[in-house]
N, C-alpha and C positions, 0 to 999 in steps of 0.2 A: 581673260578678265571678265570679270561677270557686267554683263549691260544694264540688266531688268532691278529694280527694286528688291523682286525679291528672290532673285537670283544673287544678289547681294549679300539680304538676309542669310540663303541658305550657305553662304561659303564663311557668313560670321559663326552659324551656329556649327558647321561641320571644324570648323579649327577649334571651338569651345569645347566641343565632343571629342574629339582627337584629344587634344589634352587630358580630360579627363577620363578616356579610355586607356590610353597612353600610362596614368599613375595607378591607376585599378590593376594593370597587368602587372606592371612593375611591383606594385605590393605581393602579387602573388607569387611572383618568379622566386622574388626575397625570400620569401617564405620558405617553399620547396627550397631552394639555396640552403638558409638556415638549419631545414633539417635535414639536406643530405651530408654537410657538414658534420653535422653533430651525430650521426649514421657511421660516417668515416673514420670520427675519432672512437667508436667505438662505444661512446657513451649513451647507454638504454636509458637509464633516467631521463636525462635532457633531449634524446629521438623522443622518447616517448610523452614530453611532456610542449615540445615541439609540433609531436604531431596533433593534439591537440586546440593550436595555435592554427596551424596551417590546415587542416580541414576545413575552417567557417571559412579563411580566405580563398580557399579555391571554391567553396560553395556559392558562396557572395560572387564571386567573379564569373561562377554558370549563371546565375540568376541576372547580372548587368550584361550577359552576350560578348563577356571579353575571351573566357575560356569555353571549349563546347563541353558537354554534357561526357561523353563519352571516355574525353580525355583523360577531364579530372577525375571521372572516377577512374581510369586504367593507372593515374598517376597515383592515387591515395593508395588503390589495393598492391603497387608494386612495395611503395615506401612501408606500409603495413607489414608486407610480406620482409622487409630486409631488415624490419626493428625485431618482429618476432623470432627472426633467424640469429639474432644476434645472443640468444642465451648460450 
């Protein structure tokens, strides 16, 4: 348990941040979710109009430090590649 003042502080501001890193992640998982779904039923229109959707959110989530850099892009160019493969 925190002694100091503002060791105090910092275990209010790390549970406020948790939280709201917590829902930033969570929105982007959904996303990916949402379009691997709509990937699986086959439907190109809605992947592709998904994936449109889920790029700014895994972008927005590089830019906030929830997802890394690297990832999101290996994640956007594989779902890219499995919409394109679906004609």
């Amino acid at each position: 348990m925190a002694q100091h003042k503002s060791a105090e502080k910092r275990a209010r501001q790390t549970k406020k941040r948790t939280a709201v890193n917590r829902a930033r992640r969570s929105k982007v998982r959904t996303a990916v979710k949402k379009l691997e779904t709509a990937i699986a039923a086959g439907d190109k229109a809605a992947a592709s109009a998904l994936l449109k959707e889920t790029q700014p959110a895994l972008d927005k989530g590089v830019s906030k430090g929830v997802v890394q850099k690297r990832t999101a892009s290996r994640k956007l160019s594989r779902l890219n590649a499995r919409i394109k493969a679906m004609a």
